[in-house]
C-alpha positions in Angstrom: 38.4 79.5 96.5 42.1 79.5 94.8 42.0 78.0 91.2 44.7 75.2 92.7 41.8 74.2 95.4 38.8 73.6 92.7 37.9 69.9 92.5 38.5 68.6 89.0 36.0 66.5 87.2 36.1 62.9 87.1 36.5 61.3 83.4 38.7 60.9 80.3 41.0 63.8 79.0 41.9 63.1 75.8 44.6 66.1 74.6 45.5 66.8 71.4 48.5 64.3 71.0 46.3 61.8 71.9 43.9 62.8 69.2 46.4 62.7 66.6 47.6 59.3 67.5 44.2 57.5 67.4 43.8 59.6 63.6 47.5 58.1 62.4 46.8 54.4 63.7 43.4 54.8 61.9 44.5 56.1 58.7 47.4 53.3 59.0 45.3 50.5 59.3 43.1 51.6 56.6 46.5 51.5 54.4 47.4 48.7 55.3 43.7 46.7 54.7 44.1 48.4 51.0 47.5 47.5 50.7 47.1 43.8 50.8 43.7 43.7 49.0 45.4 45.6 46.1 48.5 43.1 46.1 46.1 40.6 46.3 44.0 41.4 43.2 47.8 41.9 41.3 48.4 38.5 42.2 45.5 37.4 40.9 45.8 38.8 37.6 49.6 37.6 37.8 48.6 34.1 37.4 45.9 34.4 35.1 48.6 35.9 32.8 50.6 33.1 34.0 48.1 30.1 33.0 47.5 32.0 30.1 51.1 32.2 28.6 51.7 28.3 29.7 48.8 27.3 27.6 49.5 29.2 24.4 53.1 28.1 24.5 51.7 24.6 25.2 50.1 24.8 22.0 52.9 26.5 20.0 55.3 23.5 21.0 52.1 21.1 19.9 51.9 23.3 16.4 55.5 23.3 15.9 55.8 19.5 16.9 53.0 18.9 14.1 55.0 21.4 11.2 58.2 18.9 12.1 55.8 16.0 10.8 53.8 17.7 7.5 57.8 18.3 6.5 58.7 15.0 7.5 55.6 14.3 4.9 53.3 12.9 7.3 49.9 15.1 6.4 47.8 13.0 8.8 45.5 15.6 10.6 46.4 18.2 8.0 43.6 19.8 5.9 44.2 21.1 2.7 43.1 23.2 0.3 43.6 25.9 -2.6 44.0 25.6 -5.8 45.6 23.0 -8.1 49.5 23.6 -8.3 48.8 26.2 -5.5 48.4 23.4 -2.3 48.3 25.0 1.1 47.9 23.0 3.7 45.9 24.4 7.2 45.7 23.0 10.8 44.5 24.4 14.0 46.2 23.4 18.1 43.2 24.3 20.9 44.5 27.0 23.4 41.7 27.0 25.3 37.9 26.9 25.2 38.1 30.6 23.6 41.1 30.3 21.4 43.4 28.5 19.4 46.8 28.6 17.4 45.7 28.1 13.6 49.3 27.6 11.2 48.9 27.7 7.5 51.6 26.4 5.0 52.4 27.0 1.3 52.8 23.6 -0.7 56.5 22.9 -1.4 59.2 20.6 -0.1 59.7 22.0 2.5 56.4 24.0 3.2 56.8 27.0 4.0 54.8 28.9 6.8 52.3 31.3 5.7 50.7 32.2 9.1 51.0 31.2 12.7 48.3 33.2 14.7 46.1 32.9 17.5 41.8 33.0 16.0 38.9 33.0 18.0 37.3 29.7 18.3 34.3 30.1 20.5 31.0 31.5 19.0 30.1 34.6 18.8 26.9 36.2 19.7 25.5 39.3 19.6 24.0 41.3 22.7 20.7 42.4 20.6 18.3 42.7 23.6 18.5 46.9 23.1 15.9 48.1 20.7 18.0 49.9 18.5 16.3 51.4 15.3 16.7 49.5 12.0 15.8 52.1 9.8 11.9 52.6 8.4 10.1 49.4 7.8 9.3 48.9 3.7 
């Protein structure tokens, strides 16, 4: 029998090239799936930066709104303290549940700002569940 006249087995011949291609459309889709869940995460974290900056500047146009009254001499909401002849005057605009914009203000006509920073207004507590040694027991 010549090699021409041999029957040839029935089934799928994949070659080489054909190999390759399934490999690149693999590694293409699996790009692509990573791609968009990465650009989706960024845009996530786009608008929490987003809300975030609205509600601080929210604030600092409510702080600034409430300096343009104490010089105006309206103190109404206004706590102050220090001593005698030393008058500073303190008031605090809610950022959110975990912040807020605290302003403090020297006594004088007009008062002048002493600080105009963001604090910490939620509680704090302490992750203590780790027995961690407190030194020896007196």
């Amino acid at each position: 029998m010549d090699r021409n006249s041999r029957p040839r087995p029935m089934g799928l011949n994949i070659g080489s090239a054909s190999v390759i291609m399934l490999f690149v459309v693999l590694s293409l889709t699996v790009l692509a799936a990573l791609s968009l869940l990465s650009a989706n995460s960024q845009y996530r974290v786009a608008e929490r930066a987003a809300d975030a900056a609205r509600a601080y500047y929210a604030a600092d146009t409510k702080a600034a709104e409430m300096y343009g009254r104490v010089k105006d001499g309206d103190y109404s909401g206004v706590e102050a303290f220090g001593e005698t002849g030393l008058a500073r005057y303190r008031y605090s605009v809610e950022i959110n549940e975990k912040s807020s914009l605290e302003v403090i203000l020297a006594g004088g006509a007009p008062p002048v700002i002493v600080s105009w920073r963001v604090t910490e207004s939620g509680d704090w507590t302490p992750d203590d569940s780790l027995g961690l040694w407190q030194g020896p027991e007196d």
